[in-house]
C-alpha positions as CSV (number, residue, x, y, z in Angstrom):
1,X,22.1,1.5,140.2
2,X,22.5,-1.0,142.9
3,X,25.1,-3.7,142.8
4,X,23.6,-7.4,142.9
5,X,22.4,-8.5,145.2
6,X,25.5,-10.4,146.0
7,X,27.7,-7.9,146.6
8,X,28.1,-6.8,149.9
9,X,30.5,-4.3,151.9
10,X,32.4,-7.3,152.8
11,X,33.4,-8.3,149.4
12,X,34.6,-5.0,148.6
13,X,38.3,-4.6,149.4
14,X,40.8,-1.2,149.4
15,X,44.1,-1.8,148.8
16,X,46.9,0.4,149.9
17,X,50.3,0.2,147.5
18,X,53.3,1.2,149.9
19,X,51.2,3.7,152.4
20,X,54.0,5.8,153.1
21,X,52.4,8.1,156.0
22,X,50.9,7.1,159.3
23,X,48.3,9.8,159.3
24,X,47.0,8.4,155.7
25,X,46.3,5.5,157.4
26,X,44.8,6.5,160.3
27,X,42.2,8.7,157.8
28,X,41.7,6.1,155.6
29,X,40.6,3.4,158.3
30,X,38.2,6.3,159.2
31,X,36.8,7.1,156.1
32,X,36.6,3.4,155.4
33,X,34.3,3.0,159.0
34,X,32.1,6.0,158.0
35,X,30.8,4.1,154.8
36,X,31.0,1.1,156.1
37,X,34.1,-0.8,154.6
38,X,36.0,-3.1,156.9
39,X,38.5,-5.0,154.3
40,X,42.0,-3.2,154.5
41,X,44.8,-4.4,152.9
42,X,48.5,-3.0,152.4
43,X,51.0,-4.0,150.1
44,X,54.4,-3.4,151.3
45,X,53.7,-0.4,153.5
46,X,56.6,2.3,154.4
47,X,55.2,2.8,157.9
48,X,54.0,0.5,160.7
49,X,50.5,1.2,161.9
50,X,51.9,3.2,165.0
51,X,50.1,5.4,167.9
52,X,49.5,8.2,164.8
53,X,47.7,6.5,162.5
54,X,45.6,4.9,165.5
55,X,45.1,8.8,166.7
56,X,43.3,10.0,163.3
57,X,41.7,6.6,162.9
58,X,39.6,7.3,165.9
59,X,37.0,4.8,166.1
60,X,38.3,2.7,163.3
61,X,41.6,1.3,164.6
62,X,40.0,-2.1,164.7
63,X,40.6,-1.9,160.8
64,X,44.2,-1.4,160.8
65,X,44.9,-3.9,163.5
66,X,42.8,-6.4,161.1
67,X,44.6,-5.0,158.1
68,X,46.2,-7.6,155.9
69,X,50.0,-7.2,154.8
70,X,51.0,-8.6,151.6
71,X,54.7,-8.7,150.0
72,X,53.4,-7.9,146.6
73,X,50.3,-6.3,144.6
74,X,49.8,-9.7,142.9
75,X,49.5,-11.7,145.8
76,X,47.5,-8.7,147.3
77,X,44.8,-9.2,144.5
78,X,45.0,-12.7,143.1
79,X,41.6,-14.1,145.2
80,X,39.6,-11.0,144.1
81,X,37.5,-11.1,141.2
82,X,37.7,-7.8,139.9
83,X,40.5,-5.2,140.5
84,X,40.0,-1.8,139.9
85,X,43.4,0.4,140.1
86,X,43.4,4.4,140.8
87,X,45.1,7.4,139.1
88,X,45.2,11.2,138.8
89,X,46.9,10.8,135.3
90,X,44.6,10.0,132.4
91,X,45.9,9.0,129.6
92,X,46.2,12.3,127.5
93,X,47.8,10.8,124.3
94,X,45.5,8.6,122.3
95,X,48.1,6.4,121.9
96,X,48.7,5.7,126.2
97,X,45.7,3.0,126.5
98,X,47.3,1.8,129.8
99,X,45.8,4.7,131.3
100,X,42.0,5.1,129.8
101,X,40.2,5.7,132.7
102,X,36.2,6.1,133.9
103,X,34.9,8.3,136.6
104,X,33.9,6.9,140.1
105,X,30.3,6.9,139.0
106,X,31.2,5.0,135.2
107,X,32.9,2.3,137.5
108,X,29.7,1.8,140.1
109,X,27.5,1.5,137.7
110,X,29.3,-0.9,135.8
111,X,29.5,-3.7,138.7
112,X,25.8,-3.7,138.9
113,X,24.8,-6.9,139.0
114,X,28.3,-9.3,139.3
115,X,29.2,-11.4,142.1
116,X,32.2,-11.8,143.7
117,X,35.0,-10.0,145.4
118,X,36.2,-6.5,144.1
119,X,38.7,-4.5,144.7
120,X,39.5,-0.9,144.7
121,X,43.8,-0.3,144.4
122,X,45.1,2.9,145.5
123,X,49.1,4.3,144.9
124,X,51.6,5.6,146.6
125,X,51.5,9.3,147.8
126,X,54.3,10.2,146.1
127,X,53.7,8.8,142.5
128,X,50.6,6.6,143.0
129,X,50.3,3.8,141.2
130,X,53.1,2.7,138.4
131,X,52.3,1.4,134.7
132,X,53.0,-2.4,135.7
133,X,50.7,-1.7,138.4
134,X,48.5,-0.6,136.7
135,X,49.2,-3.6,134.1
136,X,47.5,-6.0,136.9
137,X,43.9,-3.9,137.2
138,X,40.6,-5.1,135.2
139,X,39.8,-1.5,134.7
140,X,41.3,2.2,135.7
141,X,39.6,4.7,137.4
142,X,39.4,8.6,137.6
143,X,38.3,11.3,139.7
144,X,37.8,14.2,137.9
145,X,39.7,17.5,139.6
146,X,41.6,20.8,138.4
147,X,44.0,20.2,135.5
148,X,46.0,22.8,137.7
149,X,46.4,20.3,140.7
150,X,44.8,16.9,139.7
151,X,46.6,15.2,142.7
152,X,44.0,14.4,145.6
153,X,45.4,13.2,148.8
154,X,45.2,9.6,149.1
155,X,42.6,9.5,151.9
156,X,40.2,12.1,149.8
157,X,40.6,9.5,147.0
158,X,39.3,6.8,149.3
159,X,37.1,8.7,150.8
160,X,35.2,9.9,146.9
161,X,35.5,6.4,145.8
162,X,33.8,4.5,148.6
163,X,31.2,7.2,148.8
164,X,30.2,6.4,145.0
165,X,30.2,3.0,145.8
166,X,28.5,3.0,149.0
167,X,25.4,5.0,146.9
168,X,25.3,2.4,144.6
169,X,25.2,-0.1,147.0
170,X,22.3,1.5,149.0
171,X,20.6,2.1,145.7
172,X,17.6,0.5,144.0
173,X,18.0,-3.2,143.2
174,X,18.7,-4.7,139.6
175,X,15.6,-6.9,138.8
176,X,18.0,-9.0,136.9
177,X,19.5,-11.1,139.5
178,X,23.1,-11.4,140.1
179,X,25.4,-12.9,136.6
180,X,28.4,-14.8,137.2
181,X,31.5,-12.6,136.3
182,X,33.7,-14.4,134.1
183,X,37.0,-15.5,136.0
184,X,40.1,-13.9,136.1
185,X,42.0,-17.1,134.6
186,X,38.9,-17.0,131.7
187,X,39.8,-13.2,131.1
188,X,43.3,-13.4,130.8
189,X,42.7,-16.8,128.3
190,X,40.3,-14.3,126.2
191,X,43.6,-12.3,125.9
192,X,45.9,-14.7,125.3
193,X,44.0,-15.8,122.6
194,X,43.2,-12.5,120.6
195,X,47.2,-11.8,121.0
196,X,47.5,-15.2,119.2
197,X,44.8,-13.6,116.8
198,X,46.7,-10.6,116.2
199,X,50.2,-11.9,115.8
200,X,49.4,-13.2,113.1
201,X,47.7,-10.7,111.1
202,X,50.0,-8.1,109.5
203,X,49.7,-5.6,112.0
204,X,53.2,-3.9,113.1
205,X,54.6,-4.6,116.6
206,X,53.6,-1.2,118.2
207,X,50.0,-1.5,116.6
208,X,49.9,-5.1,117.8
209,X,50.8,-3.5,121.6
210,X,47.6,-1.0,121.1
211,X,45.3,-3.4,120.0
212,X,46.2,-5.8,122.7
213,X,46.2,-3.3,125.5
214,X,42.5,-1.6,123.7
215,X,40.8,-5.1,124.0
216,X,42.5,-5.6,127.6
217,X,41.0,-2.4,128.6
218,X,37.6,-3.7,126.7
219,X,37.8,-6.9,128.7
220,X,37.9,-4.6,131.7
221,X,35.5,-2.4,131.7
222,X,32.9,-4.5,130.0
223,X,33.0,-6.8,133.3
224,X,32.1,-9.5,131.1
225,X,30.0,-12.3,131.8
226,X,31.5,-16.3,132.4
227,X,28.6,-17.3,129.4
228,X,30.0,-14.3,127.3
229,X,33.4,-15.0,128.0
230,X,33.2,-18.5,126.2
231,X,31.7,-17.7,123.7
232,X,34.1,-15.6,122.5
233,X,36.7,-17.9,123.2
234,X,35.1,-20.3,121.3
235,X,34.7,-17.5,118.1
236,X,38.7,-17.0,118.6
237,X,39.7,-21.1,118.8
238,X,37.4,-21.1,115.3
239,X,39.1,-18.4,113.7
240,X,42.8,-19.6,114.7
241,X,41.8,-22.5,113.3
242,X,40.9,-21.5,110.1
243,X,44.4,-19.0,110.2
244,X,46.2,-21.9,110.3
245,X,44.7,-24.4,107.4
């Protein structure tokens, strides 16, 4: 499935959380060129992009010398639309919904049609990306590998992820037209609202936690429409409204 129309390469984004090896870099920037991916950005990095990571960039130094440095994953993310984080450990609990993820493919063909900027949030070599990290994402995603050694190096990540998405974009178009992704400020009100909802039901607080973080995770992986998005709001205002007569 192709995305819409209106996405392009440029609006895709990969983000780097503290890159902690100059060679990482360097590969990354390459594998980034090869599909066609310019947008490089690096939150808090543990390395300066040196003479290394220029070496086993090859042609693609231009990207780190363009890349952006931010202080903090929220400011890293907060003008993208969609933000999709990374990780090698699925949740295998039922109860860890913080860490429900989809598979490379699940996640491309989800952003068929939407507009807007996305990106794609990879961790740390060391321990990836952390839970309040992964707090910030729309949506999680997965690349399936050996349960004996799940961990992929950080470039191979990139490189499996931008190849998925680089299919989709060269795929066949969506006769639908582009739909206008709800924003991130109307998502997180849709949330707000159903914890409203749900603190006041008789649910226990660790039940109340699960249910918030299951529709979060909904919310996320539904990329839901701007038209959709209201709607529901305007279901949730109605029912709190009717809670509290």
């Amino acid at each position: 499935m192709k995305l819409g129309v209106e996405m392009k390469r440029e609006d895709i984004y990969v983000v780097l959380v503290e890159p902690e090896y100059e060679i990482n870099l360097g590969m990354i920037a390459r594998v980034m060129k090869n599909f066609g991916f310019e947008r490089l950005r690096l939150v808090n990095p543990k390395v300066e992009i040196g003479r290394e990571s220029l070496k086993f960039a090859v042609r693609a130094g231009e990207i780190l010398k363009k890349a952006e440095v931010f202080h903090s994953l929220e400011k890293a993310i907060e003008d993208l639309h969609v933000v999709a984080g990374t990780t090698a450990i699925w949740a295998r609990s039922k109860l860890n919904l913080l860490r429900v993820a989809v598979y490379p493919w699940e996640f491309t063909s989800k952003i068929g049609s939407f507009k807007g900027r996305l990106g794609i949030v990879f961790g740390r070599e060391s321990v990836g990306l952390r839970n309040e990290e992964l707090k910030l994402c729309d949506l999680v995603v997965t690349i399936p590998a050996s349960s004996e050694y799940p961990v992929l190096n950080v470039s191979m990540a990139v490189a499996i992820i931008l190849y998925e998405v680089c299919k989709a974009l060269e795929g066949l178009s969506d006769v639908r037209g582009p739909i206008k992704l709800a924003p991130r400020e109307l998502r997180e009100k849709l949330v707000e609202v159903f914890e409203t909802i749900v603190t006041r039901g008789r649910l226990q607080k660790h039940r109340q936690r699960l249910a918030l973080q299951a529709f979060r995770n909904l919310v996320g992986r539904a990329f839901i429409s701007e038209k959709e998005a209201k709607v529901l709001l305007n279901v949730y205002y109605k029912l709190i409204s009717s809670m509290l007569k």
